[in-house]
C-alpha positions, 0 to 999 in steps of 0.5 A: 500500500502507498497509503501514508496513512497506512504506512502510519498504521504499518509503523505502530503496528510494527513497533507495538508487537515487538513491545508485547513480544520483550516487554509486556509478558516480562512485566505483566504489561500492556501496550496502553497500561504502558502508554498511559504510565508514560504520560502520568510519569511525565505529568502526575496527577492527571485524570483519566480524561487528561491521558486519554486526550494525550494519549489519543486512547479511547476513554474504555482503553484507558479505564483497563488501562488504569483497571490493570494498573491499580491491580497490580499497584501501579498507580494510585488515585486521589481525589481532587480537591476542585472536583470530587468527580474525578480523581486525580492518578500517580504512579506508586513506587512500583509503577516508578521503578518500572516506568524505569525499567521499560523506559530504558528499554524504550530508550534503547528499541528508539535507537535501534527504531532510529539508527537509519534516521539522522538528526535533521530528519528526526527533527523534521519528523517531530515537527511533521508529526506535531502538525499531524497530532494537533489536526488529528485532535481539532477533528476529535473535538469536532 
């Protein structure tokens, strides 16, 4: 297929299985618990609403998410303050020792992903991927 939209798929696709395949089964982990632990380590406290927009998951993806997670003691929730509605989530020990664990194994299938790609086209990438993020999300709100 010459669908650049297809190649996208193609290249999730493609780097999710080998993740399931090294990391998933090794800890205990899905693909989207492990998305979802990423933003919360880069932004804790956010809701469940927050990591679905940042993550682009589906809201029922990111409750067995967060269902698998508080199972195995991953994450933790705390009320909010401002709104008793929704409950504001962190990682737990375990969960920090382990987003440390399979960053640096994210770390290193990066550059194996990346070693072909030099660093202008990487940054024009980004840039390009950016653009398509912030589009994709103005036609979600819609």
């Amino acid at each position: 297929m010459d669908s650049l939209f297809f190649k996208l798929v193609r290249v999730v696709n493609l780097t999710a299985r080998p993740f399931q395949q090294r990391v998933g089964r090794a800890h205990q982990l899905t693909l989207n618990e492990w998305r979802a632990m990423a933003v919360l380590a880069a932004h804790p406290g956010s809701t469940a609403t927050q990591v679905t927009e940042l993550t682009g998951l589906d809201k029922m993806s990111v409750s067995r998410a967060f269902a698998g997670l508080k199972r195995h003691r991953r994450v933790q929730g705390h009320g909010d303050p401002t709104d008793q509605r929704c409950q504001r989530l962190y990682l737990t020990a375990a969960g920090k020792a382990l987003v440390a664990i399979v960053g640096a194994e994210a770390a290193l299938r990066e550059a194996e992903l990346f070693a072909a790609v030099d660093a202008g086209e990487r940054a024009r990438l980004e840039v390009m991927l950016d653009k398509l993020i912030a589009s994709a999300a103005e036609g979600t709100s819609a």
